[in-house]
Each structure stands twice: as C-alpha cells, then as structure tokens.
C-alpha positions as a Markdown table, in Angstrom:
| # | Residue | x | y | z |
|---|---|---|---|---|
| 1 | Unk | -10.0 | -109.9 | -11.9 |
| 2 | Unk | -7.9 | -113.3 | -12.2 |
| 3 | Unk | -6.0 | -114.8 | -14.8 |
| 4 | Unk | -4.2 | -118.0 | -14.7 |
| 5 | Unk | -1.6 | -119.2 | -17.2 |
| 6 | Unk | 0.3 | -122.3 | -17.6 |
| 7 | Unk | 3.0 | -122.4 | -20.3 |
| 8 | Unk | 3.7 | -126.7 | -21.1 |
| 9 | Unk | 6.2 | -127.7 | -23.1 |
| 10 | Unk | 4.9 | -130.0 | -25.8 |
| 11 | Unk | 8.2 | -132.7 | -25.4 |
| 12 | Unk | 10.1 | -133.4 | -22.4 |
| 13 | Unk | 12.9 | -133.3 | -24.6 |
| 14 | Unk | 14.9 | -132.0 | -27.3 |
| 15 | Unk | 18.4 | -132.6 | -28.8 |
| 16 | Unk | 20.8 | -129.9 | -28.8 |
| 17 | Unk | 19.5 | -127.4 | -31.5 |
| 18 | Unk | 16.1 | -128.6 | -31.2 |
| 19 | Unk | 12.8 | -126.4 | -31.0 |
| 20 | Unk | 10.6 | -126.9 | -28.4 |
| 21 | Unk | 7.0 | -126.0 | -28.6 |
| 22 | Unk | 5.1 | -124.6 | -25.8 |
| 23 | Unk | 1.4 | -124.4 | -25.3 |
| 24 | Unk | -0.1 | -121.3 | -23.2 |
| 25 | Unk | -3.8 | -122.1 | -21.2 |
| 26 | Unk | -4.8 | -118.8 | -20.2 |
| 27 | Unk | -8.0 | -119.0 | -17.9 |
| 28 | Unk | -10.0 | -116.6 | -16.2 |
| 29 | Unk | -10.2 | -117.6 | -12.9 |
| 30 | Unk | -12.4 | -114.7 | -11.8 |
| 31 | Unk | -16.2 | -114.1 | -11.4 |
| 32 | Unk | -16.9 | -111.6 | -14.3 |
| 33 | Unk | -16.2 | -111.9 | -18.2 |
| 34 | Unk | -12.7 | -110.5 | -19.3 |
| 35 | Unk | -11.7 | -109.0 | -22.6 |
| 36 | Unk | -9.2 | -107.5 | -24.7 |
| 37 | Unk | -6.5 | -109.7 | -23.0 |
| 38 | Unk | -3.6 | -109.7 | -24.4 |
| 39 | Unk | -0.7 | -112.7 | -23.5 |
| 40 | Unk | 2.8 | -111.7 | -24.7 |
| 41 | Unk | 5.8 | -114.0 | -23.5 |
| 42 | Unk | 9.2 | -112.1 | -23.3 |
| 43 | Unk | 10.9 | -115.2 | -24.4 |
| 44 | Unk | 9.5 | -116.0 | -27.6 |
| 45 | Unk | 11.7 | -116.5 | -30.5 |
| 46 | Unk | 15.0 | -116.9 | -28.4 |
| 47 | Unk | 17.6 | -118.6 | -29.7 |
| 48 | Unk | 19.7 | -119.1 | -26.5 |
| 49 | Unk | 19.0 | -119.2 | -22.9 |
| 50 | Unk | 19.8 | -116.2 | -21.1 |
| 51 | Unk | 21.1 | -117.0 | -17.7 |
| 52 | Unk | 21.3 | -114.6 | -15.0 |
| 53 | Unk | 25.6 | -113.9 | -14.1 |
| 54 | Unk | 26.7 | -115.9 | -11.4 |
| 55 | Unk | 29.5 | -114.7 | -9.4 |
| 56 | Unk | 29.7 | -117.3 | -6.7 |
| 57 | Unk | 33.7 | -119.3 | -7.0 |
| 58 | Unk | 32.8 | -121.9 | -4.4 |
| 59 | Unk | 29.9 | -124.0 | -2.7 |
C-alpha cells in the first residue's frame, strides 16, 4: 500500500492576519485500489503557529 500527499499553499503570500488556503493531492501510489482513506491534517483551523521551544542563547 502507498499513499502520497502533497499539501500546496494556494498564495505564496499573505499579510499579517491573512488566511492561507491549502490544497491536499492525495494519490495512491500503489498497485491495488485503496478505500475508506481517510486524510486528517493536525493543523487545520489554527490560528497561530506553534513553534517548537528553543533553548539555544547563542550561534
């Protein structure tokens, strides 16, 4: 089994506030037919980024 996905933005880009669309291509890139697939994307609706903590003081 093989799925691919690819997640394009539909603007390179946005003002500050803005809301940027995103397209999802999911193919199946395997040699039998696939079904109930289900896509979710764990950042959908978010308002803010979430960046990971960063500890590091200097270069």
């Amino acid at each position: 089994m093989g799925i691919g996905i690819i997640k394009t933005a539909t603007s390179r880009r946005a003002s500050p506030g803005q809301a940027v669309l995103y397209e999802l291509e999911v193919v199946n890139t395997g040699a039998i037919e696939l079904t109930g697939i289900v896509v979710s994307d764990p950042l959908l609706g978010v308002k803010k980024p979430r960046w990971p903590a960063c500890n590091r003081t200097s270069a």
